[in-house]
C-alpha positions as CSV (number, residue, x, y, z in Angstrom):
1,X,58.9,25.8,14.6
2,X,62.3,27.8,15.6
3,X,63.0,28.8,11.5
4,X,66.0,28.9,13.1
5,X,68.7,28.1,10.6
6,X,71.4,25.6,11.1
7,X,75.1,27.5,11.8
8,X,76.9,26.6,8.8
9,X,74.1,28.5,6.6
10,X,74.4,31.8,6.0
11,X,71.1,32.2,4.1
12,X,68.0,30.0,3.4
13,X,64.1,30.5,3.2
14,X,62.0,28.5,5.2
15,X,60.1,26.1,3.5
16,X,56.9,27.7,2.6
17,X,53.2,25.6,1.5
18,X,52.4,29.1,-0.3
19,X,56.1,30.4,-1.3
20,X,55.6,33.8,-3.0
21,X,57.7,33.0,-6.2
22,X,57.3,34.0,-9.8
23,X,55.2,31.7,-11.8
24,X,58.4,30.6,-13.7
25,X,60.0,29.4,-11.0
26,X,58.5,26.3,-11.2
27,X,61.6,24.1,-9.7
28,X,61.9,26.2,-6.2
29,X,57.7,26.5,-6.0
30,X,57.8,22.5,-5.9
31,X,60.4,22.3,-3.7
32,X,59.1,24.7,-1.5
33,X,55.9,22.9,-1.4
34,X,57.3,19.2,-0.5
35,X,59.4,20.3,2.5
36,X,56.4,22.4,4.0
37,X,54.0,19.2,3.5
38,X,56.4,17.0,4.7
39,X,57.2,19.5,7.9
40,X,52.9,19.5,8.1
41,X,51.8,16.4,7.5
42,X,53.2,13.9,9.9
43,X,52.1,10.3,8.0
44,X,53.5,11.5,4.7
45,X,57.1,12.8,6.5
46,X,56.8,9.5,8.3
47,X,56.2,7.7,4.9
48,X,58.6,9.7,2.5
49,X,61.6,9.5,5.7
50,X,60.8,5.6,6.2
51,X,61.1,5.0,2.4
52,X,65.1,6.0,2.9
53,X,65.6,3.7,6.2
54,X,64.8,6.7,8.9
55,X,62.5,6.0,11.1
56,X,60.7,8.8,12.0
57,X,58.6,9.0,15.7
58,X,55.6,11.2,16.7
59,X,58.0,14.0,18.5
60,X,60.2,13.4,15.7
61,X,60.6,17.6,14.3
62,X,61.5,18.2,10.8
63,X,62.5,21.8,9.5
64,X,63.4,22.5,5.9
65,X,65.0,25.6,4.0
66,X,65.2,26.6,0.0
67,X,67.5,28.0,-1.6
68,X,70.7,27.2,1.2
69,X,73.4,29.3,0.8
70,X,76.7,28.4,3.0
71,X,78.7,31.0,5.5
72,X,81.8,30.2,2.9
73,X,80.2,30.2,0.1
74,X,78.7,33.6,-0.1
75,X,76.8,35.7,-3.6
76,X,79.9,37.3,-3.8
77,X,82.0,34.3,-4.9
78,X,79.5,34.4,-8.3
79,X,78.5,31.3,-7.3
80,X,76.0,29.8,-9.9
81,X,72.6,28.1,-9.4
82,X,74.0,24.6,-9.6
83,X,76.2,25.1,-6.8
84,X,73.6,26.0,-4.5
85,X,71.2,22.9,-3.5
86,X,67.9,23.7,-3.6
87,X,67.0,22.7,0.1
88,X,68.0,21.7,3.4
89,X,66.5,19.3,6.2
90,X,66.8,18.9,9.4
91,X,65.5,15.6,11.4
92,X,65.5,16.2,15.1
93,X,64.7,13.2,17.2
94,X,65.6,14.8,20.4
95,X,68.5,12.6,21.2
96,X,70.2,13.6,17.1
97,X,70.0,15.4,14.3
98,X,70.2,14.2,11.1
99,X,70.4,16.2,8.1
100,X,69.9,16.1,4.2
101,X,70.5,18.5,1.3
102,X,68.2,18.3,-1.4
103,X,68.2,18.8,-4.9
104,X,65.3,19.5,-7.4
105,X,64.6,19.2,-10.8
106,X,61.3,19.5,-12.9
107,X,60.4,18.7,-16.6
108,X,62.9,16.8,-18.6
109,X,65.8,18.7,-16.4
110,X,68.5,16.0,-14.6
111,X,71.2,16.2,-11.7
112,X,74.3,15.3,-13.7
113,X,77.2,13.7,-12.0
114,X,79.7,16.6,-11.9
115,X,76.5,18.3,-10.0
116,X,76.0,15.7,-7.3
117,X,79.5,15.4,-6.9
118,X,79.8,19.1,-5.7
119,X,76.9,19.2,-3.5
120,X,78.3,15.7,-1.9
121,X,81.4,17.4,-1.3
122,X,79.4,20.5,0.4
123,X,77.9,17.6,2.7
124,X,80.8,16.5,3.5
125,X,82.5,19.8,4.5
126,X,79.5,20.6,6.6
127,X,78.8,17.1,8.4
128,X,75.6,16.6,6.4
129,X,74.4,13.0,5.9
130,X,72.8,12.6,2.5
131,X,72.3,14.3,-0.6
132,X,68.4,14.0,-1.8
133,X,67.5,14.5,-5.4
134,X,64.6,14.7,-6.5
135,X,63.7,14.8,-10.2
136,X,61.4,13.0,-13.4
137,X,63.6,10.3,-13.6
138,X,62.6,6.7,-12.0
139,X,64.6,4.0,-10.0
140,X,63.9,1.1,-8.4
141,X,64.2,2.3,-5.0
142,X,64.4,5.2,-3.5
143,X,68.0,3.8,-2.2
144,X,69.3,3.7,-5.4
145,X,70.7,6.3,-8.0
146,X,70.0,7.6,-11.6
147,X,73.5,9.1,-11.6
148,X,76.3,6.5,-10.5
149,X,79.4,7.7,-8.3
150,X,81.8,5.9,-6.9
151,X,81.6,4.3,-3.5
152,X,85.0,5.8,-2.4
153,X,83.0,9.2,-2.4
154,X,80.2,7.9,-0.7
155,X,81.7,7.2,2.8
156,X,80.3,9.5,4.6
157,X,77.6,10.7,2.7
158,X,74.7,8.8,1.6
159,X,72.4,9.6,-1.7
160,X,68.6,9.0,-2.1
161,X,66.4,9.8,-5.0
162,X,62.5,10.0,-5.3
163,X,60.8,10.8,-8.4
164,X,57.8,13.2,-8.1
165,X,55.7,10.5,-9.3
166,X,56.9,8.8,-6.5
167,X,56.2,11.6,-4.4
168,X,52.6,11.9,-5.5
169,X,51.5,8.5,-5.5
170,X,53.0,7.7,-2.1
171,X,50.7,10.6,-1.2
172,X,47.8,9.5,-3.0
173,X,48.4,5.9,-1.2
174,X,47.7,7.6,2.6
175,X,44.8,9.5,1.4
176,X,43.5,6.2,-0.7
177,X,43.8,4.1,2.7
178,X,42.7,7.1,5.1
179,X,46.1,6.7,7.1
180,X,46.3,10.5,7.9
181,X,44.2,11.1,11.1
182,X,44.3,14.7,11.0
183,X,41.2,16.0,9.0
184,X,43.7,19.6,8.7
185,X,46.7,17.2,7.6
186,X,44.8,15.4,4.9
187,X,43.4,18.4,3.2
188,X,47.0,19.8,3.1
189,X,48.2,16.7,1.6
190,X,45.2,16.6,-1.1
191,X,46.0,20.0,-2.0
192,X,49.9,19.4,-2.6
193,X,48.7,16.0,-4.7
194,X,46.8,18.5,-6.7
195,X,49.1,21.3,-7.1
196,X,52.0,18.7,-8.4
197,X,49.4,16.5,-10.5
198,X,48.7,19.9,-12.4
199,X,51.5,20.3,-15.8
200,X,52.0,23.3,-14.8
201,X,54.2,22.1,-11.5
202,X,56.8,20.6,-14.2
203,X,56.2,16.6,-12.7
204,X,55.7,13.9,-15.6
205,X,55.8,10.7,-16.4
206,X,57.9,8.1,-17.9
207,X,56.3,8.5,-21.7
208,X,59.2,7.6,-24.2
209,X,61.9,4.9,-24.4
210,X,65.0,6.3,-25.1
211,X,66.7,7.6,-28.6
212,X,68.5,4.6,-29.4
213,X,65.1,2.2,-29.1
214,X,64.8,2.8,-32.8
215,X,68.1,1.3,-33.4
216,X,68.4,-1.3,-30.9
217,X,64.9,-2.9,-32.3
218,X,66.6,-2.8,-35.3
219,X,69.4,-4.8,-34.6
220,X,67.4,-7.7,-32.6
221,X,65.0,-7.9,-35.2
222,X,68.1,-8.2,-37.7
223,X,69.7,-10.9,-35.7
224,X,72.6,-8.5,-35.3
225,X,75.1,-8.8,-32.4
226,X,74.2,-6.3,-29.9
227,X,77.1,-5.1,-27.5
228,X,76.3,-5.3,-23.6
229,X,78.5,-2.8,-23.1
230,X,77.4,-0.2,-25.9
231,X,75.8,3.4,-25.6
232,X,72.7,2.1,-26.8
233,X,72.1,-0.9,-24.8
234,X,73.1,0.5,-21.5
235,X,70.6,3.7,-22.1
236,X,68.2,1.1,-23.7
237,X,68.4,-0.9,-20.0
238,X,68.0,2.2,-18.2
239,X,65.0,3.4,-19.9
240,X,63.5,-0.1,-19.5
241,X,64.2,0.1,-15.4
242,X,62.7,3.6,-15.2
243,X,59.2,2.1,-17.4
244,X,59.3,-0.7,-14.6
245,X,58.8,1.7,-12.2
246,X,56.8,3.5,-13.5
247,X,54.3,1.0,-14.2
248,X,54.2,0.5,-10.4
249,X,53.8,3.5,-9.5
250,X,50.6,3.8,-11.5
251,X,48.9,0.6,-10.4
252,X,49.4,1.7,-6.8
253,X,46.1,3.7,-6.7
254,X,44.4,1.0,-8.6
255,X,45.6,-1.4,-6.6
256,X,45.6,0.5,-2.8
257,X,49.0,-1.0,-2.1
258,X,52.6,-0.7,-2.9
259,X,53.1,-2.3,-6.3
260,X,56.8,-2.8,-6.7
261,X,59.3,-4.2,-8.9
262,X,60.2,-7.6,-7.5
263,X,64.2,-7.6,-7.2
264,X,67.1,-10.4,-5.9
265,X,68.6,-9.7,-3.4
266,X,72.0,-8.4,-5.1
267,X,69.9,-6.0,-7.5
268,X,68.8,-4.7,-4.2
269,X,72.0,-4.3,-3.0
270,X,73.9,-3.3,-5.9
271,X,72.1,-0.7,-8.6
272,X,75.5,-1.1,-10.8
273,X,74.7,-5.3,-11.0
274,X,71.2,-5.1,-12.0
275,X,72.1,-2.8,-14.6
276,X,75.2,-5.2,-15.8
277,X,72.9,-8.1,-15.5
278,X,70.3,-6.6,-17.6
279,X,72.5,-5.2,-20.2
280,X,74.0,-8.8,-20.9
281,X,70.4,-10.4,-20.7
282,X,69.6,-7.9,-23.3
283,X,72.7,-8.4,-25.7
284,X,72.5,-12.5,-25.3
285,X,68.7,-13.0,-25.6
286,X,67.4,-9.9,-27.0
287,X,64.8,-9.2,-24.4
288,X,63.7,-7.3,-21.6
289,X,61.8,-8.4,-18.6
290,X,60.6,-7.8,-15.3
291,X,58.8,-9.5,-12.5
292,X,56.2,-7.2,-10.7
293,X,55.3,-7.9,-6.8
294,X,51.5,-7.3,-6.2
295,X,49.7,-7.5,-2.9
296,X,47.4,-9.6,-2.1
297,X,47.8,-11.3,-5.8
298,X,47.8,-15.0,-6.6
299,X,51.5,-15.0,-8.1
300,X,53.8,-12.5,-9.3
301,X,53.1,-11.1,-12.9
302,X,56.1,-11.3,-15.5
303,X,56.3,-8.9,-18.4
304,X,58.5,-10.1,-21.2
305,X,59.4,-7.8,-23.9
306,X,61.0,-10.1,-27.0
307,X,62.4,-7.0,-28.9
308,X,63.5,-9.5,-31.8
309,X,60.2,-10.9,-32.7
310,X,58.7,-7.2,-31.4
311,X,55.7,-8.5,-29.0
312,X,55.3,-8.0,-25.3
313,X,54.1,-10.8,-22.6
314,X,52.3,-10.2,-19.3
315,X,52.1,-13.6,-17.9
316,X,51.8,-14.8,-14.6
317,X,51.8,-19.2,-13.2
318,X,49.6,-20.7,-10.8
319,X,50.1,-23.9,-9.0
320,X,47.2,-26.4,-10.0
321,X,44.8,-27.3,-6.9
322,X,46.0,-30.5,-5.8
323,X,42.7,-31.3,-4.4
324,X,41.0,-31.4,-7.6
325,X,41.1,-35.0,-9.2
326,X,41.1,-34.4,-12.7
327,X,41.9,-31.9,-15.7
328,X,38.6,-30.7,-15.9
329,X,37.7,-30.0,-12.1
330,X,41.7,-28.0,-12.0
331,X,40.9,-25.9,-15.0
332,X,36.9,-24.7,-13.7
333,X,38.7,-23.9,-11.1
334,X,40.9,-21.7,-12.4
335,X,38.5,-20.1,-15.1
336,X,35.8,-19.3,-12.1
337,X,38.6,-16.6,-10.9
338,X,39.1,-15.5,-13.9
339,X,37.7,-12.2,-15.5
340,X,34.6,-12.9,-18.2
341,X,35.4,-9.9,-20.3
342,X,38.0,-8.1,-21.1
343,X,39.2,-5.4,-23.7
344,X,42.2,-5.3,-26.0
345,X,44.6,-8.3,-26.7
346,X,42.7,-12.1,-25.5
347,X,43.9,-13.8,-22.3
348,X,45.0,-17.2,-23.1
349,X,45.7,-19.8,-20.2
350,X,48.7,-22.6,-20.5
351,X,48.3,-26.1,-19.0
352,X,51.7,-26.9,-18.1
353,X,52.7,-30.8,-17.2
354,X,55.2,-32.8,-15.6
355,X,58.2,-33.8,-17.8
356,X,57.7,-34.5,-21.0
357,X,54.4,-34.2,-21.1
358,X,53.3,-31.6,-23.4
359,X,52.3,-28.2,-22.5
360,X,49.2,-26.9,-24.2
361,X,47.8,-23.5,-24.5
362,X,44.2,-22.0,-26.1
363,X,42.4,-18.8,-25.4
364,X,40.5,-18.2,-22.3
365,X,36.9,-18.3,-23.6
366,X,37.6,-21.0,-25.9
367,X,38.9,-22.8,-22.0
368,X,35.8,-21.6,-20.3
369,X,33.4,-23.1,-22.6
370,X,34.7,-27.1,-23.0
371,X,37.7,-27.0,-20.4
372,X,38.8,-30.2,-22.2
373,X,39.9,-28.3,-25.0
374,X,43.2,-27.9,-23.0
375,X,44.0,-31.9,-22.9
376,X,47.1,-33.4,-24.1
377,X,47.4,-36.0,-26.5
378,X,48.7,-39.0,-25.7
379,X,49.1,-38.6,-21.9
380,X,46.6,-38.8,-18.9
381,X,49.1,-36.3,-17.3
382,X,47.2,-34.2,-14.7
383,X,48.8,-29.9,-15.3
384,X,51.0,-29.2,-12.4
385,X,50.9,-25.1,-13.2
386,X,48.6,-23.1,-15.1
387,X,50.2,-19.6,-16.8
388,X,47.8,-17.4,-17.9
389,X,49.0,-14.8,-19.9
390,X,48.1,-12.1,-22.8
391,X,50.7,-10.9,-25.7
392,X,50.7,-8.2,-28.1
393,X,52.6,-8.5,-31.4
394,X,53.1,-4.4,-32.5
395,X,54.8,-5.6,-35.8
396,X,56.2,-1.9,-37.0
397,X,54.8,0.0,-34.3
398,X,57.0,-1.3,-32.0
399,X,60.5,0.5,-32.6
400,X,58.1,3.8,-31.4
401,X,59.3,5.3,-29.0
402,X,56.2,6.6,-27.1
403,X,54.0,4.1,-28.6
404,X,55.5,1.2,-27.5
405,X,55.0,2.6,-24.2
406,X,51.6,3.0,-24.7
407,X,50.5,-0.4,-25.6
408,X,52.9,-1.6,-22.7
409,X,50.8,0.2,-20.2
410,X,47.6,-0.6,-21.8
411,X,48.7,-4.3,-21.5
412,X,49.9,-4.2,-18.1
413,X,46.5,-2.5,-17.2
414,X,44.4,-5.6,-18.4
415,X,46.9,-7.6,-17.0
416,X,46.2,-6.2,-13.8
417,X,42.4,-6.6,-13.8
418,X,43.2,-10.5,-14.7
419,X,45.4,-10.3,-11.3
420,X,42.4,-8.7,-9.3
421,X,40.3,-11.5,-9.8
422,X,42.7,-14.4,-9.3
């Protein structure tokens, strides 16, 4: 490791595992902390670079600074703390170098736009590539943004965000799956998991929908119009993307994959359109929803929040085996994968027939016990699909704020075991 700075810097600390700061200065002591494991531990700087499109080899070098200060931008000019970006990168593949400022912020703290804006500019006058921030706030991907700026600014300069729970649980993931082969790397690694797991490092969660829940729930549950393009249902729709990703996040231990929010291509593509899209799904049908992507999982499991009738669905639909000659044999087979047990709101299973043929639908153990019980009348029709699925109904409890995200997670989490065992 040179330390040596890049030329346009006039002052910058090297990124330091131990940085000898005050215990308040919780923002630079994380920040400090991430660039030195990512310059020390190879499979995470591999992981963290790869999860922005860089593909990082094994002589691939990384150095990192804090606190960057530029030659024309000295103390002198009074500059405050928000026009100085909280670190630097360098990638160094021997043939380029690519380089990154970042941008930090812990506890309930944000990078505004007028902020981003300025330190995009500073990339820009400096030939730097991208702009990382990195705060409490979720996205879908680490290519998109919390804070939205124009593309014409954007031309030469790219932005990235990761969450620190994003961070951590891609760290957590290597460790889980024993991808770092150096015994020295991995106890690094396990002590920055540690360090950022602790409150004290300023990371949380996703714990609270956003102010205007109260009022939006409200409003659906009044049959009242709700406007796609209003205050409260664009924060409402941002808060609702942030809890998806959230709730992957935390299944990915669980799960020892990548859990992630299952996307089209043109949500993929375009942040601004997903949030559009959701927004008028919102203000037309009065719910939220998402589709989640597991590994190794029979189907993809849909969670449907129905904010006027205040319940939440995790459901997910399984094709019938077509080798199995009648209703009985198709539903064993689906209640033998099934869990026996489970705790909090009953899983109930769907039979779900061709055409008009009704659908039927009765609680798991009531299925497991006479699988006839999910029969139609007045058909021999053989169910195409089954969709098993478990609701909650939170009646005044909903319009919480924190508490309907706690009965969303616990949901999810049974929901998940009923994946494991499909």
């Amino acid at each position: 490791m040179s330390e040596t700075r890049p030329d346009y810097t006039s002052q910058g600390k090297y990124a330091r595992l131990i940085p000898t700061l005050a215990d308040s200065k919780k923002e630079e002591r994380a920040t400090s902390i991430l660039l030195a494991a990512l310059m020390s531990v190879y499979e995470f700087r591999k992981a963290m670079l790869q999860s922005i499109n860089l593909r990082v080899g094994a002589r691939t070098k990384l150095e990192a600074w804090t606190e960057v200060v530029f030659k024309d931008e000295t103390l002198a000019k009074k500059k405050g703390p928000d026009d100085r970006p909280d670190g630097l990168i360098v990638l160094d593949t021997g043939r380029k170098k690519w380089h990154a400022l970042i941008e930090a912020k812990v506890g309930s703290e944000t990078v505004g736009e007028e902020q981003l804006l300025k330190y995009i500019k500073q990339a820009k006058e400096h030939g730097i590539d991208a702009v990382i921030t990195i705060t409490n706030q979720f996205v879908a991907l680490p290519t998109h943004h919390p804070v939205s700026i124009p593309k014409k600014n954007l031309r030469s300069v790219e932005i990235f965000h990761w969450s620190w729970t994003y961070i951590v649980t891609m760290a957590q993931l290597l460790l889980t799956q024993d991808k770092i082969e150096s015994q020295d790397q991995r106890f690094i690694l396990h002590e920055v998991v540690k360090y950022l797991e602790d409150p004290s490092s300023g990371k949380t969660g996703f714990t609270s929908m956003n102010a205007e829940w109260k009022t939006v729930v409200q409003s659906a549950f009044n049959n009242s119009k709700l406007n796609k393009n209003s205050d409260e249902v664009l924060k409402t729709v941002s808060s609702w993307h942030q809890e998806q990703r959230e709730l992957c996040l935390q299944m990915w231990p669980l799960v020892g994959e990548k859990v992630e929010v299952k996307l089209p291509r043109a949500h993929r593509n375009d942040p601004k359109q997903r949030l559009t899209d959701d927004c008028d799904k919102l203000a037309s049908e009065q719910l939220l929803s998402s589709t989640i992507a597991i590994p190794n999982a029979a189907a993809d499991l849909l969670v449907t929040v129905d904010i006027a009738r205040k319940s939440i669905t995790c459901s997910m639909r399984l094709e019938a085996p077509k080798d199995k000659k009648s209703s009985s044999a198709k539903i064993n087979w689906l209640t033998r994968q099934l869990p026996t047990s489970e705790k909090g709101p009953a899983i109930r299973v769907k039979a779900i027939r061709k055409g008009q043929a009704m659908d039927t639908d009765k609680p798991l153990e009531e299925v497991r016990q006479n699988p006839v019980i999910l029969d139609a009348e007045n058909t021999d029709s053989l169910p195409v699909y089954f969709e098993v699925f478990t609701s909650l109904d939170l009646g005044g409890k909903f319009s919480g704020n924190r508490v309907f995200i706690e009965h969303l997670e616990k949901l999810f989490q049974i929901s998940i075991a009923m994946q494991a065992n499909t």
